[in-house]
C-alpha positions as CSV (number, residue, x, y, z in Angstrom):
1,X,3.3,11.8,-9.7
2,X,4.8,9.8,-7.1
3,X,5.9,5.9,-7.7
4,X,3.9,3.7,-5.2
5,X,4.7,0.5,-4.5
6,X,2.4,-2.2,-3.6
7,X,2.9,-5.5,-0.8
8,X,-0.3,-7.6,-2.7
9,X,-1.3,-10.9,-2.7
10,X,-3.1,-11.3,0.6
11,X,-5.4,-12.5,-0.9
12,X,-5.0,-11.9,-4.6
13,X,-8.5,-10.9,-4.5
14,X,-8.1,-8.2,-2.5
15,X,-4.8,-6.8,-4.7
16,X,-7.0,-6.9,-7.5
17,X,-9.7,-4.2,-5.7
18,X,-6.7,-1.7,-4.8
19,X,-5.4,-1.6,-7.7
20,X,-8.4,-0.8,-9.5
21,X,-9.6,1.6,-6.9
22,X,-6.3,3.4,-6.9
23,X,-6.0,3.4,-10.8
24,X,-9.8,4.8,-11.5
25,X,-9.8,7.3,-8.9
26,X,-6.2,8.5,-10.3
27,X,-8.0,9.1,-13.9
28,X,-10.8,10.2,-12.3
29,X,-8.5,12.9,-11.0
30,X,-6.5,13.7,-13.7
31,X,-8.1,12.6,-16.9
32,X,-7.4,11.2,-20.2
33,X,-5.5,7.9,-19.8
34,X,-3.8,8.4,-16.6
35,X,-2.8,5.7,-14.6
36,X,-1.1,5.2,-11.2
37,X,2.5,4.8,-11.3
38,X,2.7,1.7,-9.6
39,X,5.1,-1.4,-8.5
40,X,3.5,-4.7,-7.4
41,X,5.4,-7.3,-5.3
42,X,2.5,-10.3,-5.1
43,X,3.7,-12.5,-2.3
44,X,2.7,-16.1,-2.1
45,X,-0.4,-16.3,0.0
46,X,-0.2,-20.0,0.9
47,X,2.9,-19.0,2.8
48,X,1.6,-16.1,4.6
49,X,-1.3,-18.0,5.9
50,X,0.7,-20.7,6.9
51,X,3.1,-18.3,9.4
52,X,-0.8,-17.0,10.7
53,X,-1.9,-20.3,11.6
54,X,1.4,-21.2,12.8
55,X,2.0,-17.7,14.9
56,X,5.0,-17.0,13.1
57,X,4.0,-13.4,12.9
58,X,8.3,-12.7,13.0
59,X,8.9,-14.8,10.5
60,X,6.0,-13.0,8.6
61,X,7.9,-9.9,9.2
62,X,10.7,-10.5,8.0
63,X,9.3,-11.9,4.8
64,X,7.2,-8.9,3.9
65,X,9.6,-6.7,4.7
66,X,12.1,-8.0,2.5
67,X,9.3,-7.1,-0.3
68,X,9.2,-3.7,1.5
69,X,13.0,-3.8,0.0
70,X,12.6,-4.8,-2.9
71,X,10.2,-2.6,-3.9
72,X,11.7,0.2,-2.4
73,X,15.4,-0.8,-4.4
74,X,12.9,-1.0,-7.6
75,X,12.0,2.9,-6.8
76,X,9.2,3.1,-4.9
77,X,8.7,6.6,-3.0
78,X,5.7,5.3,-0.5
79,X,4.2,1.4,0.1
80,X,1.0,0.6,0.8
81,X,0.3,-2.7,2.2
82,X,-2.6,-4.4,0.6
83,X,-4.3,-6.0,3.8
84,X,-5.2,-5.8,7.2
85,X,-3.9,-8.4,8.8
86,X,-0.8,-8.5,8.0
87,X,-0.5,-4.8,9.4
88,X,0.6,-6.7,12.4
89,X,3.9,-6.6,10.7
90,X,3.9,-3.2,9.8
91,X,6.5,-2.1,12.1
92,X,8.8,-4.5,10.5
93,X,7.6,-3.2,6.8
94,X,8.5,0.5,8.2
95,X,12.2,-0.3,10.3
96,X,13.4,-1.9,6.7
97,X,12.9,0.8,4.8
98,X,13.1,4.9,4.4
99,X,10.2,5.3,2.6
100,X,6.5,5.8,4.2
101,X,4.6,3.0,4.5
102,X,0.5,4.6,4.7
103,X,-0.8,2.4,7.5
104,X,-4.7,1.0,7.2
105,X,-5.6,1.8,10.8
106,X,-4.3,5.5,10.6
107,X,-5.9,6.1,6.9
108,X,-9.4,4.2,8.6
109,X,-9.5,6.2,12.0
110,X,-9.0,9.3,10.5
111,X,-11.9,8.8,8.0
112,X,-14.1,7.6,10.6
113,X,-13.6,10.5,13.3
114,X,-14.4,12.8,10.6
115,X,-17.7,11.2,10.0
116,X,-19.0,11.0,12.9
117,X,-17.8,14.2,14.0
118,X,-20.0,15.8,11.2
119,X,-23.0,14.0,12.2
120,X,-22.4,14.1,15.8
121,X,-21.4,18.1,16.0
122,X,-25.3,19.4,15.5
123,X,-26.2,16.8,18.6
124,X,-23.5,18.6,21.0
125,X,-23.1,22.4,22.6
126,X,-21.3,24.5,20.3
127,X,-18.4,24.8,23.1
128,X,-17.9,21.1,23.2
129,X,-15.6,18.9,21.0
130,X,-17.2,16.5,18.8
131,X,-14.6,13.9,19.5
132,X,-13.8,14.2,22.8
133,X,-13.1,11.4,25.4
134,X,-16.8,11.5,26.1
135,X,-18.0,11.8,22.9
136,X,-15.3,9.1,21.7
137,X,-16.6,7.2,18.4
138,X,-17.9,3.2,18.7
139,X,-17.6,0.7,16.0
140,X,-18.0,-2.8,15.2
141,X,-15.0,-4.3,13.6
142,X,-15.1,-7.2,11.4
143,X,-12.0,-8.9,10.3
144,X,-10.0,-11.8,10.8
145,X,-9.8,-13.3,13.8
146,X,-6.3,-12.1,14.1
147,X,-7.4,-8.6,13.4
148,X,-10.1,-8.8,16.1
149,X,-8.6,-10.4,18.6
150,X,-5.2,-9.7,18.6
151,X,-5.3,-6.1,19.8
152,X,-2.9,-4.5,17.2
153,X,-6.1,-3.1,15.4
154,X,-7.9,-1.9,18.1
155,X,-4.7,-0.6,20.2
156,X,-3.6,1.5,17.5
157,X,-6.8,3.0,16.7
158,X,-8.1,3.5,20.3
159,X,-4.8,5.9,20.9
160,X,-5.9,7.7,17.7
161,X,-9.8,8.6,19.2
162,X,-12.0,5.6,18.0
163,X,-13.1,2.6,20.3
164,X,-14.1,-0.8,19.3
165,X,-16.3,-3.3,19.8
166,X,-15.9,-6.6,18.9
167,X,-18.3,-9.7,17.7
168,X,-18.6,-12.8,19.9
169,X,-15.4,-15.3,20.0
170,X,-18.4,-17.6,18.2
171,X,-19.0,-14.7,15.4
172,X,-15.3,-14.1,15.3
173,X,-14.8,-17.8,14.6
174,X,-17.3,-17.9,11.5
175,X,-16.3,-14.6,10.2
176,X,-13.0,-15.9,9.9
177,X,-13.9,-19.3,8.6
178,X,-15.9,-16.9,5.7
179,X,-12.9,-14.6,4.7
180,X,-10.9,-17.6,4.0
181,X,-12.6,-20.7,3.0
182,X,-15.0,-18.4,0.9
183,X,-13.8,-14.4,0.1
184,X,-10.5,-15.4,-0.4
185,X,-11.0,-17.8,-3.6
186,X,-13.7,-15.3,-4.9
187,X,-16.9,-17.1,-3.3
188,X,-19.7,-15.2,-2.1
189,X,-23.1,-16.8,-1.2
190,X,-26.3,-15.1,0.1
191,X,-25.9,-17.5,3.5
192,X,-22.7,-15.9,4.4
193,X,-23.8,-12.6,3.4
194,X,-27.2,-12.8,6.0
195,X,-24.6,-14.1,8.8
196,X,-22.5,-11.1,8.4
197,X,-25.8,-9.0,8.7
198,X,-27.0,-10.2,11.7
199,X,-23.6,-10.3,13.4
200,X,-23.8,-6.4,12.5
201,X,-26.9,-5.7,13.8
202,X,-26.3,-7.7,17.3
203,X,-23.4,-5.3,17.1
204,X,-25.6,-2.4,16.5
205,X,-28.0,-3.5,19.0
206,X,-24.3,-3.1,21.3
207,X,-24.0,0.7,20.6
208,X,-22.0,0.4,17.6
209,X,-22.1,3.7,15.5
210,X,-20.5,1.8,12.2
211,X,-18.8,-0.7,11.0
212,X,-15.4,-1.1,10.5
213,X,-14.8,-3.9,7.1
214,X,-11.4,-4.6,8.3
215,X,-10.3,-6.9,5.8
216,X,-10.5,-5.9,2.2
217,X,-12.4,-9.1,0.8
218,X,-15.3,-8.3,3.2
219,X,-16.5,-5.8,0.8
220,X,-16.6,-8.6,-1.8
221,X,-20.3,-9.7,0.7
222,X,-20.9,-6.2,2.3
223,X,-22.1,-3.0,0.9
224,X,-23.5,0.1,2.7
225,X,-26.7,-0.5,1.0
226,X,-27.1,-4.0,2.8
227,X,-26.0,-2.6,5.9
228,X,-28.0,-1.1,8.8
229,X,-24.8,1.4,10.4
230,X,-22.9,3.5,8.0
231,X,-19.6,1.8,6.8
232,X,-16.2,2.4,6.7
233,X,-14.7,0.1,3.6
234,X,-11.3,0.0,4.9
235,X,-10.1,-1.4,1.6
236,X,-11.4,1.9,0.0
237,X,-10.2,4.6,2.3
238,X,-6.7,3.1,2.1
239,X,-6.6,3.3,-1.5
240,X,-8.0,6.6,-1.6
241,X,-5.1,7.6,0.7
242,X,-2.5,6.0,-1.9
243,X,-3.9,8.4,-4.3
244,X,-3.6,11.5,-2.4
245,X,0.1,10.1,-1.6
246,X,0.9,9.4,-5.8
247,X,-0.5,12.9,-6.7
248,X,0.7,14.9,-3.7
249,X,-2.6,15.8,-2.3
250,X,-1.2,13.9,1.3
């Protein structure tokens, strides 16, 4: 079992979910009363958000990265970073270490080309690839704004095969204003809940194929059974792909 180590606390609710997801599907796995060998560095969030409002996405940077160190010196073999956003920094995270960091937009794409390519494939001629430029995925991303708007997301995952499409500047606005006035500090009401609906379905109405919960406390308010498109918990696939990393299954 590898040691992974874990940059939380943005937001401490969303820590919380990956370490439970990562833990039951490692005893899942294996049994008994396995756990995940796991280091945690939980970084003060009021300080992270603080640099987002403030754009000081280097100072950011530099601040995670130094708990990329940390956790690295404390023997971690892998990190996982345990938020969307913030993968902005990534690069940073990865030029301060030696050890992998799995990124949320690879782990995400990768799950999503290989859904839609199953239900896609019995639609297409046999001779013609499922995910080819023309037959190139489109999903609806929901996120913070920084995540939807400040192309680092969608860059990233449109060189790997999958294009995005994006709510209003309006939506993005209240979305945001949701994840953290609400999600963050563990509120969820029924209002917010239909808002995010209806945002997905004007996205659906768009051409969207799925949707994208690009930041791990949207999950806390949307489920795939409330949910008109198929959808692709980020939060989830990430911490699946921490698993396969600990037991070696990468």
């Amino acid at each position: 079992m590898r040691k992974l180590g874990i940059i939380g606390g943005m937001s401490p609710e969303s820590t919380v979910l990956y370490y439970q997801i990562i833990n039951r599907e490692v005893n899942r796995r294996m049994g008994g009363n396995t756990s995940a060998d796991l280091l945690l560095h939980s970084v003060n969030f009021e300080t992270i958000v603080q640099m987002q409002k403030q754009s000081q996405w280097e100072q950011a940077g530099l601040l995670l990265a130094q708990s990329a160190r940390q956790l690295e010196q404390a023997g971690a073999e892998g990190l996982i970073l345990a938020t969307n956003t913030m993968h902005k920094v990534a690069d940073a995270i990865s030029a301060a270490t030696t050890v992998p960091l799995l990124h949320v937009v690879d782990t995400t794409t990768e799950a999503i080309k290989c859904e839609i390519k199953s239900e896609v494939k019995h639609e297409i001629k046999d001779s013609e690839d499922p995910l080819s430029p023309e037959n190139k995925p489109l999903i609806g991303l929901l996120g913070t704004r920084f995540t939807m708007s400040d192309g680092f997301y969608a860059e990233r995952m449109q060189s790997l095969g999958v294009d995005l499409l994006m709510p209003s500047a309006e939506e993005q606005d209240e979305i945001h204003r949701i994840i953290f006035d609400e999600l963050c500090l563990n509120q969820v009401t029924q209002a917010s809940q239909n808002y995010y609906q209806s945002v997905i379905q004007s996205l659906a109405q768009q051409g969207a194929q799925g949707i994208i919960l690009g930041c791990t406390e949207i999950s806390l308010l949307i489920k795939q059974e409330n949910c008109s498109l198929p959808v692709f918990d980020s939060t989830t696939i990430h911490a699946m792909a921490a698993v396969d990393f600990i037991l070696g299954d990468e």
